[in-house]
N, CA and C atoms as a LAMMPS dump frame, in Angstrom:
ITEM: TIMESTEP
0
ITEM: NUMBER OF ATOMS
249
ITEM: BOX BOUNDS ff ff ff
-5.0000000000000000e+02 5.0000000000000000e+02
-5.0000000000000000e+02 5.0000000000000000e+02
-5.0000000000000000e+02 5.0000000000000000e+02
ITEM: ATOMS id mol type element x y z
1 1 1 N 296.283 128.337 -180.146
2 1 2 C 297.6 128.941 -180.227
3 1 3 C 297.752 129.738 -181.53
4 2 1 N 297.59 129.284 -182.476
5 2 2 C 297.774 129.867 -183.851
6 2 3 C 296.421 131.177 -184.192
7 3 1 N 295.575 131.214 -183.241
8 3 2 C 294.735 132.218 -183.506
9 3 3 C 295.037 133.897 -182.317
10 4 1 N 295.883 133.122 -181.727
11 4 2 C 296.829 133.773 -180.958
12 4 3 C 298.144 134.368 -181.495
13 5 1 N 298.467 133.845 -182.334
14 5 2 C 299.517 134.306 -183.473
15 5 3 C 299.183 135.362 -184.058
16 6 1 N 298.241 134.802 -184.971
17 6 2 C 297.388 135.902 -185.941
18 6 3 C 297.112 136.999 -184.904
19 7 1 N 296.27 136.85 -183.825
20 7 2 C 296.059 138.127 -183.26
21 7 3 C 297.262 139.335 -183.079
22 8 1 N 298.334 138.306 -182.464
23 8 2 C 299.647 139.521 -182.44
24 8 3 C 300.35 140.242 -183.152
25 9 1 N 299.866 139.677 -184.624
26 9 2 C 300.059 139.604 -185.986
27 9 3 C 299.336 141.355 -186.313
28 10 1 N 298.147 140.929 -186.355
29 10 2 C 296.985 141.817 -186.435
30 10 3 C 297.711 143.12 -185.788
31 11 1 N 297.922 142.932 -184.468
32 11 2 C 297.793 144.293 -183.785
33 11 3 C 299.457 144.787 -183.968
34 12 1 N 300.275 144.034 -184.443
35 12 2 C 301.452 144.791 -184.641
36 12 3 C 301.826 145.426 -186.263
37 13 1 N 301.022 144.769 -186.858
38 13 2 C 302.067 144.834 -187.966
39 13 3 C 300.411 145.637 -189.222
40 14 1 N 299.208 145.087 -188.756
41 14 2 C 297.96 145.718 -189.735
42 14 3 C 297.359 146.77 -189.273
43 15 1 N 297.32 146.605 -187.893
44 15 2 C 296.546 147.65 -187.106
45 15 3 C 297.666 149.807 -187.562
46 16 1 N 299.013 149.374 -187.328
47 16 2 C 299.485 150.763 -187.694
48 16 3 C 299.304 150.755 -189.326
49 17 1 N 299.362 150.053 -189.756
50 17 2 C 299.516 150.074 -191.539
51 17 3 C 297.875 150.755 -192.187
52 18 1 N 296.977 150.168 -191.097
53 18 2 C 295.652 150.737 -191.557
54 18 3 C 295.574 151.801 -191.31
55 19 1 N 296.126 152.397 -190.031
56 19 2 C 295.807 153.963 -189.006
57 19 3 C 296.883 155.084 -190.052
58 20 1 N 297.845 154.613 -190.505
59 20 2 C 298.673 155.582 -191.584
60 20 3 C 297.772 155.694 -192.89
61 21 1 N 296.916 154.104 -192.958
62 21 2 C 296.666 154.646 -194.681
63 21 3 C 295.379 155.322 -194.29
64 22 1 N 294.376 155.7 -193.274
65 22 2 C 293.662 156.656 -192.622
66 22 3 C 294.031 158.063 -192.946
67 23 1 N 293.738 158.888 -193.579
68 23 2 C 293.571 160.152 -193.787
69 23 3 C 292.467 160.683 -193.325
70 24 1 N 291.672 161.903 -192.49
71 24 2 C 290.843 162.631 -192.372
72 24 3 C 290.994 163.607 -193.225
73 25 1 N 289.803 164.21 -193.961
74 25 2 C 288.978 165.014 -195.385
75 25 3 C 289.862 166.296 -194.904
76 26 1 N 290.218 166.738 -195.715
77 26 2 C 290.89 167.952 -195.831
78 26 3 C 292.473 168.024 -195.191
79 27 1 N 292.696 166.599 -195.062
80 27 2 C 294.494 166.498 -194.667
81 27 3 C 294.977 165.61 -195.413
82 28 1 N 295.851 166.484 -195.903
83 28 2 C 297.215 165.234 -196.416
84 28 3 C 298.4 165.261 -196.436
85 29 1 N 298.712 163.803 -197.146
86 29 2 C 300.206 162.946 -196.525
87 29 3 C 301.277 163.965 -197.362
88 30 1 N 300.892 164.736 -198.295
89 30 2 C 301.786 165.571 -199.265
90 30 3 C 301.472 167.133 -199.476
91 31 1 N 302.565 167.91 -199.557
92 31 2 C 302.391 168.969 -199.604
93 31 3 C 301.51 169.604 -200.923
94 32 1 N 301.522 168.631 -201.955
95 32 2 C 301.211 168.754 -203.346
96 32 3 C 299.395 168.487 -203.474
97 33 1 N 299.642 167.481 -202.582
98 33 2 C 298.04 167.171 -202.454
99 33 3 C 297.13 168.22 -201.799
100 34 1 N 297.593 169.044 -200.967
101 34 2 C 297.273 169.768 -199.954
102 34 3 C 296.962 170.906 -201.191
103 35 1 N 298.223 171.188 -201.692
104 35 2 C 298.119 172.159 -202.633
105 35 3 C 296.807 172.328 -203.956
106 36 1 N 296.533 171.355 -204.363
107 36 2 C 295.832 171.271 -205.521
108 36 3 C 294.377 171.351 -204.889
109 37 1 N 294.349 171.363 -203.47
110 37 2 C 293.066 171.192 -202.863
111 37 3 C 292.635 172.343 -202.458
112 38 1 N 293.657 173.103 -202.59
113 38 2 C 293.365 174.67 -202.197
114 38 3 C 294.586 175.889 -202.832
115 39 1 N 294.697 175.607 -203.771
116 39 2 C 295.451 176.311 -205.332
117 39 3 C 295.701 178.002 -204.177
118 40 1 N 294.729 178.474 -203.626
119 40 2 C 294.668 179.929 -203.484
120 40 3 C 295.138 180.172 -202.208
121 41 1 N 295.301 179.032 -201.111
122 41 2 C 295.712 179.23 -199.979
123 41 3 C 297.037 178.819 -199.783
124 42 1 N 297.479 178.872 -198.643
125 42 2 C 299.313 178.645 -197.878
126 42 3 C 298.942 176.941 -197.492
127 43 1 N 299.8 176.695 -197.93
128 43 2 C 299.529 174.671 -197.383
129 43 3 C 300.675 175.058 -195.894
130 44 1 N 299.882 174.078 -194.846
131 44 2 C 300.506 174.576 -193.955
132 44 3 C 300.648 172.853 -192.998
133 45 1 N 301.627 172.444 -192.058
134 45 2 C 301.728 171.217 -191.623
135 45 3 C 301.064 171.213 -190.475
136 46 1 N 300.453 170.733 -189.48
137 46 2 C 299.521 170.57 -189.038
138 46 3 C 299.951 169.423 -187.662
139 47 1 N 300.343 169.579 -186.451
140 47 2 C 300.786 168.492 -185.287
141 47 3 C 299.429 168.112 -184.864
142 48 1 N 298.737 167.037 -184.919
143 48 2 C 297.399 166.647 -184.102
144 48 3 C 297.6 166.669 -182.743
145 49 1 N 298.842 166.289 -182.159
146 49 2 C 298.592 166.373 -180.498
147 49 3 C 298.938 167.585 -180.384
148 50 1 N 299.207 168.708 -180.694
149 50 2 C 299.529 169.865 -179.715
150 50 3 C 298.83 171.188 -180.855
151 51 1 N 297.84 170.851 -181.477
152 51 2 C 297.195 171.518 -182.816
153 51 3 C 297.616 173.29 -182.929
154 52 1 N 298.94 172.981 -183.287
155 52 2 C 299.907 174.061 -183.993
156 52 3 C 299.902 173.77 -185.352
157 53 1 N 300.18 174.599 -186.17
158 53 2 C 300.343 174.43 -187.662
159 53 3 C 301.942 175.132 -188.122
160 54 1 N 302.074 174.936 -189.274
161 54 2 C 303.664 175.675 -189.536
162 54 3 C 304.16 175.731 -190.645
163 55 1 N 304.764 176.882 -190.868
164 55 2 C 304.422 177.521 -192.192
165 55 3 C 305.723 176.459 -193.289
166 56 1 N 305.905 176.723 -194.154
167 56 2 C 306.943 175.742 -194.77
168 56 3 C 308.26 176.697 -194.567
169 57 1 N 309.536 176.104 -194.456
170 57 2 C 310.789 176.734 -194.208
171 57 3 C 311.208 176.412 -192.434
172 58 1 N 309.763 176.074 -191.956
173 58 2 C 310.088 176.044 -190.393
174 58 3 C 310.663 175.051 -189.934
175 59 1 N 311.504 174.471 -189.12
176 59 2 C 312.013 173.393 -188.667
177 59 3 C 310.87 172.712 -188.499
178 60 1 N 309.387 172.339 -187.546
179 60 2 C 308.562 171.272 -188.039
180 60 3 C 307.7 171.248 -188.957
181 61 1 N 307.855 172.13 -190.117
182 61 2 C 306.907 171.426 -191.463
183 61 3 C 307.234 170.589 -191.957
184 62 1 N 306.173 169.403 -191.787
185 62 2 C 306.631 168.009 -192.299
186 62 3 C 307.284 167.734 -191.527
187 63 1 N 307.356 167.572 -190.277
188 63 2 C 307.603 166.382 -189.525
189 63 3 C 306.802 166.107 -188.139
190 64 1 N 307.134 165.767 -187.626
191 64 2 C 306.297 165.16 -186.347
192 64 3 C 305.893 163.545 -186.128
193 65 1 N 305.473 163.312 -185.272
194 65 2 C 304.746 161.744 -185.734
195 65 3 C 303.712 161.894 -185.859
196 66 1 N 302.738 162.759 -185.673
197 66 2 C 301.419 162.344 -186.198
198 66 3 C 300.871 164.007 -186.691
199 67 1 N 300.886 164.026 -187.886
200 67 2 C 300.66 165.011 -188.782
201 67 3 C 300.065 164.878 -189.783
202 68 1 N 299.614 166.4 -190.592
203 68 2 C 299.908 166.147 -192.024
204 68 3 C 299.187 167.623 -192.777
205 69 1 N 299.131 167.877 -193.689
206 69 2 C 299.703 169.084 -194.838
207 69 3 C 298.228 169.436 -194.747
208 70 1 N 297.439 170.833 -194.697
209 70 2 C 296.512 171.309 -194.711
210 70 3 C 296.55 172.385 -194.743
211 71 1 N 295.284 173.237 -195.789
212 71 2 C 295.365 174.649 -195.954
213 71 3 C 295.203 175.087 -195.023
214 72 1 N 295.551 176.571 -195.167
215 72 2 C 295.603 177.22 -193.761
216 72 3 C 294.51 177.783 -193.167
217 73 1 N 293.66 178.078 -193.853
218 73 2 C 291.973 178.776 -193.751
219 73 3 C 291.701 177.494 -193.315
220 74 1 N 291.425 176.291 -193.576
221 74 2 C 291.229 175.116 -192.792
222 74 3 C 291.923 174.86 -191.452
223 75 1 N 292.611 175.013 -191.71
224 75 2 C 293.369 174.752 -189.881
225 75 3 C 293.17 176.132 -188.867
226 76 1 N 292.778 176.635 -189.237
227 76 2 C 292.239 178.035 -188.607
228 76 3 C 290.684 177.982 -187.869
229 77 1 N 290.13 177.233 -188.712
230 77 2 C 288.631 176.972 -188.771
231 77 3 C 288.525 176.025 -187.886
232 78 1 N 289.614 175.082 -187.844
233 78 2 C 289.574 173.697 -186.675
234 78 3 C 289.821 174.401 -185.463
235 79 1 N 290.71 175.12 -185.242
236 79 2 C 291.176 175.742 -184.037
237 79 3 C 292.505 175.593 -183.556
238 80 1 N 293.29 175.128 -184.545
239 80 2 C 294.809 175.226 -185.048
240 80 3 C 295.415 176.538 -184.769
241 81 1 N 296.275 176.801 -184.071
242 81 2 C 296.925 177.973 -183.957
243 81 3 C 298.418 177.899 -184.411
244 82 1 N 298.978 179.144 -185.416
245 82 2 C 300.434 178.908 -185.863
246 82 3 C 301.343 178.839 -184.414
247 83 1 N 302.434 177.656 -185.203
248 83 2 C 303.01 177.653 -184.062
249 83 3 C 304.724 178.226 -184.11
């Protein structure tokens, strides 16, 4: 029973906490971070399910549920199209 606990434990409450602190190389959780990683380019926000990007000022930069801040010559290169 109690290893049954822990399991439900696991998958509710560690399993999302690990998948957020998950970043893939050349994305990030901040516009600033994004920035310093590419000083010369447009930091641009980035939707993984529908791989649109968007410029800042737009109603979804920086938001979505599953996103995050990447230069724009990079999201171009993935196959990101502005959205």
């Amino acid at each position: 029973m109690k290893l049954s606990r822990l399991a439900r434990l696991y998958a509710l409450v560690l399993l999302p906490a690990l998948a957020w602190a998950y970043q893939p190389a050349g994305k990030f959780k901040t516009a600033d971070q994004a920035k310093r990683h590419c000083p010369n380019d447009v930091v641009v926000w980035v939707t993984f399910s529908t791989k649109l990007f968007y410029l800042k000022g737009h109603l979804w930069y920086g938001n979505g549920p599953s996103g995050a801040y990447e230069c724009r010559m990079e999201a171009l290169e993935e196959g990101n199209l502005p959205g």
